[in-house]
MARKOL-271894 format. One record per residue (C-alpha): residue number from 1; chain; x, y, z. Coordinates in steps of 0.5 Angstrom, whole numbers. Example, Ala and Ser with C-alpha at 12.3 -4.5 7.8 and 13.67 -1.06 7.14 Angstrom:
<nodes>
@papa 1 vexmar A x 25 y -9 z 16;
@papa 2 vexmar A x 27 y -2 z 14;
</nodes>
This chain:
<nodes>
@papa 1 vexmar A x -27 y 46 z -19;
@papa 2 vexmar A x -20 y 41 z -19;
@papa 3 vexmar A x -19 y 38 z -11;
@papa 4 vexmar A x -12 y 34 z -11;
@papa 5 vexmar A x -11 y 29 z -6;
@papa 6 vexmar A x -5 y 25 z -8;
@papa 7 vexmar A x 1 y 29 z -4;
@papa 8 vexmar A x -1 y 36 z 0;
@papa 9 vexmar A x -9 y 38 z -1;
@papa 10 vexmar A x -10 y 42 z -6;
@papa 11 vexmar A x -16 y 46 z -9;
@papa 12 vexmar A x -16 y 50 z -15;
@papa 13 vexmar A x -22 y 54 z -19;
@papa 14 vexmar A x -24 y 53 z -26;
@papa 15 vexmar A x -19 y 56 z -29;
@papa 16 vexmar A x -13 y 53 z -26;
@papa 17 vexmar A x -12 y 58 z -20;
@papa 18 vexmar A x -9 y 55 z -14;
@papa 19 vexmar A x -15 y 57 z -8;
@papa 20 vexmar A x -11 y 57 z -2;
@papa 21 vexmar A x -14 y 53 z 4;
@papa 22 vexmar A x -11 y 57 z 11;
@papa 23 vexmar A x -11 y 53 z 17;
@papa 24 vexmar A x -10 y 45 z 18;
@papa 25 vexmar A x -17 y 45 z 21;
@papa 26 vexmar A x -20 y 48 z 14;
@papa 27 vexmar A x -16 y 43 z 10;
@papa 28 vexmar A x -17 y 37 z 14;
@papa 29 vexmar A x -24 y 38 z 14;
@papa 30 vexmar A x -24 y 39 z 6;
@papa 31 vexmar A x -20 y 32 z 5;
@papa 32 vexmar A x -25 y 28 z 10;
@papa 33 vexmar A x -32 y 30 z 6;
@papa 34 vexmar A x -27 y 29 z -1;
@papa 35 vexmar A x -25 y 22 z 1;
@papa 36 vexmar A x -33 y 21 z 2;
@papa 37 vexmar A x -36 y 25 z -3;
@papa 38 vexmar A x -43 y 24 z -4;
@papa 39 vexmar A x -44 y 21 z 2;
@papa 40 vexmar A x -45 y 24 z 10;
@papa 41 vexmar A x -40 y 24 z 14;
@papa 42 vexmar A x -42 y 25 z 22;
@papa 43 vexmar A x -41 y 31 z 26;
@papa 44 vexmar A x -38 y 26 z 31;
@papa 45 vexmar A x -32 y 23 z 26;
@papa 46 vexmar A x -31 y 31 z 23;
@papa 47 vexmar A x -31 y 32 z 31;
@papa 48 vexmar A x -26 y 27 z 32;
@papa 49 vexmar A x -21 y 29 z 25;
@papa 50 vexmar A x -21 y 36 z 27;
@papa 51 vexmar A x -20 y 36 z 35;
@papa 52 vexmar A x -19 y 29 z 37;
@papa 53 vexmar A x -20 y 27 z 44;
@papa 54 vexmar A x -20 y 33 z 46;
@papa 55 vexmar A x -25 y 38 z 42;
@papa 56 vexmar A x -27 y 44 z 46;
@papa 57 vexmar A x -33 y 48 z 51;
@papa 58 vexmar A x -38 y 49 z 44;
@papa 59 vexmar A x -35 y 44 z 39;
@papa 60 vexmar A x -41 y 44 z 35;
@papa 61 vexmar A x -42 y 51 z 34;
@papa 62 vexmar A x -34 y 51 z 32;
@papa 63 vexmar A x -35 y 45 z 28;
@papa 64 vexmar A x -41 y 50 z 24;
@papa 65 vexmar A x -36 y 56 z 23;
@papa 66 vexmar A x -31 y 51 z 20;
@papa 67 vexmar A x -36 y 49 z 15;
@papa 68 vexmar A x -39 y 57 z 14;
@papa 69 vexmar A x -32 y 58 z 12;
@papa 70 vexmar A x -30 y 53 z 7;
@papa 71 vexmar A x -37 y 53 z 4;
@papa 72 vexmar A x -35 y 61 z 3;
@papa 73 vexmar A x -27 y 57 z -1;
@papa 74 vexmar A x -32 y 53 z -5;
@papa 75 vexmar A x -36 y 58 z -7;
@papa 76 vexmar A x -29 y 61 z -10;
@papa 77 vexmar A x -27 y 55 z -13;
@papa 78 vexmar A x -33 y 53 z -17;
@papa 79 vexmar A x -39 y 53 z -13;
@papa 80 vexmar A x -41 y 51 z -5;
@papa 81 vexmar A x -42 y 43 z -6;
@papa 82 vexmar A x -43 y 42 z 3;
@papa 83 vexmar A x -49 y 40 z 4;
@papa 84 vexmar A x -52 y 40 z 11;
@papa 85 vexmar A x -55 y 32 z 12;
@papa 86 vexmar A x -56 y 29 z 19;
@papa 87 vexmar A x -52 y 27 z 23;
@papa 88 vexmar A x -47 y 31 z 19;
@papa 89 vexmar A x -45 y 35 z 12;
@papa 90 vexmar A x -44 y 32 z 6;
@papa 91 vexmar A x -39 y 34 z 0;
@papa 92 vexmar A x -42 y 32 z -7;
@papa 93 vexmar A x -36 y 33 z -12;
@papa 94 vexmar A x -37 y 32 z -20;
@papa 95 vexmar A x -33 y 26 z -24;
@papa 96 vexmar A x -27 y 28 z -25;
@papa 97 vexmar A x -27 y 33 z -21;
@papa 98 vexmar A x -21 y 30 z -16;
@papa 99 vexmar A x -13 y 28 z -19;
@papa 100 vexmar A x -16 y 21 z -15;
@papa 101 vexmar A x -21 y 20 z -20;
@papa 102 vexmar A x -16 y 21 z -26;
@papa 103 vexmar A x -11 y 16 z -24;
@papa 104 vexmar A x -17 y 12 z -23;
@papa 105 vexmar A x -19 y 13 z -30;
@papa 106 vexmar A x -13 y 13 z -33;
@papa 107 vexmar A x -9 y 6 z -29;
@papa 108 vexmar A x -16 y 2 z -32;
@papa 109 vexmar A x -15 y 4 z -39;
@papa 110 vexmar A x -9 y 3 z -38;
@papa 111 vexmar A x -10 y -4 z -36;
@papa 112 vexmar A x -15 y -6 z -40;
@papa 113 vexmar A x -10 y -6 z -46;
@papa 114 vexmar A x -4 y -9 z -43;
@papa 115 vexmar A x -4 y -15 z -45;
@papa 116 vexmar A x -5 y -13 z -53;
@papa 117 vexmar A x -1 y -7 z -53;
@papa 118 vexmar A x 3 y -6 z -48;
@papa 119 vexmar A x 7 y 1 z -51;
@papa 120 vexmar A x 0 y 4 z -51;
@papa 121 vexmar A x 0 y 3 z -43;
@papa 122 vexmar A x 5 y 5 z -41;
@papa 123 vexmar A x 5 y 13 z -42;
@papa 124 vexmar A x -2 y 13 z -39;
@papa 125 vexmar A x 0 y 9 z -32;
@papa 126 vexmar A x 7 y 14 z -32;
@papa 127 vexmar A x 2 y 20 z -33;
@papa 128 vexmar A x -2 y 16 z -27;
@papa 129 vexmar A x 3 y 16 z -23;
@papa 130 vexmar A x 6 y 23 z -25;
@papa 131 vexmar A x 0 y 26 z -22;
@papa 132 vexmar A x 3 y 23 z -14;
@papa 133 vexmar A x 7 y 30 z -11;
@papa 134 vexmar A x 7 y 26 z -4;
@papa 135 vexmar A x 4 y 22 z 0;
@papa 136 vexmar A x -3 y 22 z -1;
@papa 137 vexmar A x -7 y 26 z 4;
@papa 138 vexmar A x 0 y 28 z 6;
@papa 139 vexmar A x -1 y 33 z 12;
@papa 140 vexmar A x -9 y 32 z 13;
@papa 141 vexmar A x -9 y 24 z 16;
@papa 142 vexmar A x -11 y 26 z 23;
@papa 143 vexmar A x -17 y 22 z 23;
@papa 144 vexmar A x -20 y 15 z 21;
@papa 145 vexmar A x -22 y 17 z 15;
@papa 146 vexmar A x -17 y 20 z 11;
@papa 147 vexmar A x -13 y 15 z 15;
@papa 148 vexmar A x -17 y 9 z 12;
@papa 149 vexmar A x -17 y 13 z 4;
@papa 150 vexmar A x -10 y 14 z 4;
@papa 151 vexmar A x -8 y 7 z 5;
@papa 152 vexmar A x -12 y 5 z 0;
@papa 153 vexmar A x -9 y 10 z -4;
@papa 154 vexmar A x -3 y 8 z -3;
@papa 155 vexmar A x -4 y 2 z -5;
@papa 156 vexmar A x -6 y 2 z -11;
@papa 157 vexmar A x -1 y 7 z -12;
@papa 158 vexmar A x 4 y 0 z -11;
@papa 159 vexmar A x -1 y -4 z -16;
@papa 160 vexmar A x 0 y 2 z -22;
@papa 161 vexmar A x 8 y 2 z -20;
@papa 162 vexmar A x 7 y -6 z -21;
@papa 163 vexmar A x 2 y -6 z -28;
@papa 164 vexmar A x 7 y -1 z -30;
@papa 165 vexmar A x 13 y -5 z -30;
@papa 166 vexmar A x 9 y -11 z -33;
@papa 167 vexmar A x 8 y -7 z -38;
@papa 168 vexmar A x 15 y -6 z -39;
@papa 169 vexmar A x 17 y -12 z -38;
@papa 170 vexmar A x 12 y -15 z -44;
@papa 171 vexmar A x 15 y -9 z -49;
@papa 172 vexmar A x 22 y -12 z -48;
@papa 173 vexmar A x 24 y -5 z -44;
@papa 174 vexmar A x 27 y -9 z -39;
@papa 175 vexmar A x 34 y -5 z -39;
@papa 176 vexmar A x 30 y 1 z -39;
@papa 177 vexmar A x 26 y -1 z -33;
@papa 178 vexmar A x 33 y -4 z -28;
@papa 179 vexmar A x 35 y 3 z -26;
@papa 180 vexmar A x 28 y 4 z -24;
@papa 181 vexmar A x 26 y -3 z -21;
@papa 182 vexmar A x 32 y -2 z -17;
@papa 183 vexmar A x 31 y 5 z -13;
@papa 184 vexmar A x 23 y 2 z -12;
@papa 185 vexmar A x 26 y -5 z -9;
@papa 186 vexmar A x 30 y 0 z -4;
@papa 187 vexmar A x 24 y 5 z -3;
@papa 188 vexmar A x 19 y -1 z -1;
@papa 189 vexmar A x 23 y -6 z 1;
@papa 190 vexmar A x 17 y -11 z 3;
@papa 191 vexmar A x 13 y -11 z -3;
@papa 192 vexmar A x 15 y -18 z -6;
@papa 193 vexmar A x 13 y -17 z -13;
@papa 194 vexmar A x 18 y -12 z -14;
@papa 195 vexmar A x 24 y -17 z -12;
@papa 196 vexmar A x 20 y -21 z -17;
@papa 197 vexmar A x 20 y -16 z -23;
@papa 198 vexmar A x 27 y -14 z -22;
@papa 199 vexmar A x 29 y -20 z -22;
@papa 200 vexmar A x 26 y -21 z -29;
@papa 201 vexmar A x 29 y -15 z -31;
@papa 202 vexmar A x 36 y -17 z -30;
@papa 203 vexmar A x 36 y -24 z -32;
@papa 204 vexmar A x 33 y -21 z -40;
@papa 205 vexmar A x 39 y -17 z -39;
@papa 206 vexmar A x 44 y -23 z -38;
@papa 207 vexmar A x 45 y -21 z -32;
@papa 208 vexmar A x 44 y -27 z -28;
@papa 209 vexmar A x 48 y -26 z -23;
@papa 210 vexmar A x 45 y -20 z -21;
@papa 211 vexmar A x 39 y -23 z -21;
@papa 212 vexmar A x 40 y -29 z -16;
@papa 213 vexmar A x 44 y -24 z -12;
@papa 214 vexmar A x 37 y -19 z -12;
@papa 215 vexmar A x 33 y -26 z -9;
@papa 216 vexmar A x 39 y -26 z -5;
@papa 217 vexmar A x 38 y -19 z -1;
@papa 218 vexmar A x 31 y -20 z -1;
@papa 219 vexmar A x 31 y -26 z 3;
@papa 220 vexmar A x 36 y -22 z 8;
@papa 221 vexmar A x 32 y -16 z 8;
@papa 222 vexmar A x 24 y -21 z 10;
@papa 223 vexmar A x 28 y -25 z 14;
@papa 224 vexmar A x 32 y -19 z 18;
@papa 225 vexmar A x 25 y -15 z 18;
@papa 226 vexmar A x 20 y -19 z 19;
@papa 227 vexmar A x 23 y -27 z 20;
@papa 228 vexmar A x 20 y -30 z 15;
@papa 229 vexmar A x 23 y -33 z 8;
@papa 230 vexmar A x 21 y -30 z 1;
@papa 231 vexmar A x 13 y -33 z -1;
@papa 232 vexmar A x 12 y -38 z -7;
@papa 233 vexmar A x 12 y -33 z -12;
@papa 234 vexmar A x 19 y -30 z -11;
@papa 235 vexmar A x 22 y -37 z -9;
@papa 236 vexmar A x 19 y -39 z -16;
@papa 237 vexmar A x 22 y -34 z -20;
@papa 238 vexmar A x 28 y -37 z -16;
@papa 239 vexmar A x 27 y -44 z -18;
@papa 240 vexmar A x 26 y -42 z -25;
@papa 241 vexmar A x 33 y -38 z -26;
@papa 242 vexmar A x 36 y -43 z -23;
@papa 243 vexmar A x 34 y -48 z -28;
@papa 244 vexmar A x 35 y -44 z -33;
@papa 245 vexmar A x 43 y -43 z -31;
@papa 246 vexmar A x 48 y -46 z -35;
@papa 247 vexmar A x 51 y -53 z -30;
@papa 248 vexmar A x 58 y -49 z -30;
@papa 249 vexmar A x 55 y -43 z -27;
@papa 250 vexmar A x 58 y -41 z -20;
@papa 251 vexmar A x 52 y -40 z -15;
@papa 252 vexmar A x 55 y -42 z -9;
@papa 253 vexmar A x 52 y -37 z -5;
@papa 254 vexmar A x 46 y -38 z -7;
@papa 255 vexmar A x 45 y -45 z -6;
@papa 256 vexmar A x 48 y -44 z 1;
@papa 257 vexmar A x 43 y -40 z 2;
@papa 258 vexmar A x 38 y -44 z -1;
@papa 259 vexmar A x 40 y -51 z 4;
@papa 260 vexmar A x 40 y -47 z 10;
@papa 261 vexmar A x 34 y -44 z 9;
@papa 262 vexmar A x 32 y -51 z 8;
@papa 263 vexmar A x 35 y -53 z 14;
@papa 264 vexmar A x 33 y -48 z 18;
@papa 265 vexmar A x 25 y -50 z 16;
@papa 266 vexmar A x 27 y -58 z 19;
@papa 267 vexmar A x 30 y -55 z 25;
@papa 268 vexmar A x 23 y -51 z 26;
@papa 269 vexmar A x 19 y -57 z 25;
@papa 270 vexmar A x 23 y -62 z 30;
@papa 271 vexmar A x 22 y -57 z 35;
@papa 272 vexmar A x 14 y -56 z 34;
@papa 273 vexmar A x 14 y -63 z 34;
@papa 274 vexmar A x 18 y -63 z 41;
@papa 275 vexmar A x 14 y -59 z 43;
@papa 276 vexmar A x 8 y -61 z 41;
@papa 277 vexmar A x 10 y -68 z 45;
@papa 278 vexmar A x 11 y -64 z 51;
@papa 279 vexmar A x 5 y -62 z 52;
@papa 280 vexmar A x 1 y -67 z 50;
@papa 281 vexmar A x 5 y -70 z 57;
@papa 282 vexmar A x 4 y -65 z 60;
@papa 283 vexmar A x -3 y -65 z 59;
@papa 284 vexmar A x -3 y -73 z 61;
@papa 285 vexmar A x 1 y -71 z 68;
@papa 286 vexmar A x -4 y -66 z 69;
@papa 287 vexmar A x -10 y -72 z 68;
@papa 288 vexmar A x -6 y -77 z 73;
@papa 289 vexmar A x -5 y -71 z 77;
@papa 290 vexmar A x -12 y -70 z 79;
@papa 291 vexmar A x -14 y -77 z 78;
@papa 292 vexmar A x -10 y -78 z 84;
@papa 293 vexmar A x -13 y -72 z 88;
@papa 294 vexmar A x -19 y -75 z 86;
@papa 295 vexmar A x -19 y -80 z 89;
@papa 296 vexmar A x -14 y -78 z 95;
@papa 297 vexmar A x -21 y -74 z 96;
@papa 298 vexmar A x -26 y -80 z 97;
</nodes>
């Protein structure tokens, strides 16, 4: 039996055969006792993936009959795996019987030689990343369960995008990479690294000015999005192409950008300052204030 989780759920038997799992609420189900796989989950949390706040007259008797069916898809598979454990049902599903635990394993091993031999890891983290179809869970995220696990997961997607290019980077495939590191800076736009990788990229390339001009869209795009500036690791990276220019290098634009930015963290600091001496005379009027009452009251 093979469960796949990362794109749109899907089950396939021993040889291969897609099973087909029919309706949302038998596949939402299926993804919820998966993502948990091995332990019990509550008829109350399966209540809620399925129905949410509005289960129906004899939920549990409907509940029953959704896991008498997928017990019967599963024995189609490979074998029914759904036990029946108070307060719920728990799915136990062996090693690698998920496309969650081959990328799992893959991006370990892959890891565990970047460093040594980076043209080792990079087929295997692009094997890794090859098993994605989707978002994972795509299409079953509708209870908290399946919501938590496909954050997770996506987010060690990110870290695998991430190793990926590292390990590119260590193998002097940083022309290969640009196009890539170009259209995943675009895709998620708020991941700092990616920035970070890019940048790197194009300055092995002799492209500097392309690579300051990446520093310079993402500081716009946090700013704009979330009104901060770049964190210490990208600033960094800044410093260090700067340093590394010849003095004779045009950039203008960047340094501009650079002191306003310096400029606009002073003009912050004044103002909390102000505020905080506004407040603390406000506090002491208020003080003098109820001493006056005080005494008025005596």
């Amino acid at each position: 039996m093979r469960l796949n989780l990362l794109g749109p759920l899907e089950l396939r038997d021993g040889h291969g055969e897609r099973v087909e799992v029919p309706g949302l609420k038998q596949r939402v189900l299926l993804a919820t006792l998966a993502v948990r796989s091995g332990h019990v989950v509550s008829a109350e949390r399966l209540v809620a993936a399925l129905w949410g706040e509005h289960p129906p007259a004899g939920v549990a008797n409907a509940l029953q009959a959704h896991v008498r069916r997928l017990r019967k898809l599963l024995e189609a598979a490979g074998g029914d795996r759904i036990r029946t454990r108070p307060p719920g049902y728990q799915l136990d599903l062996l090693p690698g019987e998920t496309d969650t635990d081959e990328f799992t394993d893959l991006v370990a091993s892959a890891k565990a030689v970047t460093g040594d031999r980076p043209l080792v890891a990079i087929p295997r983290l692009r094997a890794a990343l090859e098993l994605w179809r989707g978002p994972a869970l795509d299409g079953c995220v509708t209870g908290d369960v399946c919501a938590a696990e496909a954050v997770v997961l996506e987010e060690h997607r990110l870290a695998a995008y991430e190793a990926l290019y590292d390990a590119s980077l260590r193998a002097g495939q940083h022309a290969e990479v640009i196009g890539e590191l170009e259209e995943t800076t675009a895709t998620f736009p708020m991941r700092e690294r990616f920035y970070d990788q890019l940048m790197v990229a194009l300055h092995r390339d002799g492209r500097q000015s392309d690579a300051i001009g990446v520093y310079d869209r993402a500081r716009r795009r946090l700013l704009r999005e979330l009104g901060v500036e770049p964190g210490p690791a990208l600033r960094a990276r800044m410093r260090s192409l700067l340093s590394d220019l010849p003095a004779e290098a045009a950039v203008g634009d960047v340094t501009r950008d650079l002191t306003e930015s310096v400029d606009l963290s002073r003009e912050l600091a004044e103002l909390q300052q102000r505020l905080d001496t506004l407040t603390e005379r406000q506090e002491a009027l208020m003080r003098s204030l109820h001493t006056i009452a005080d005494r008025a009251g005596e």
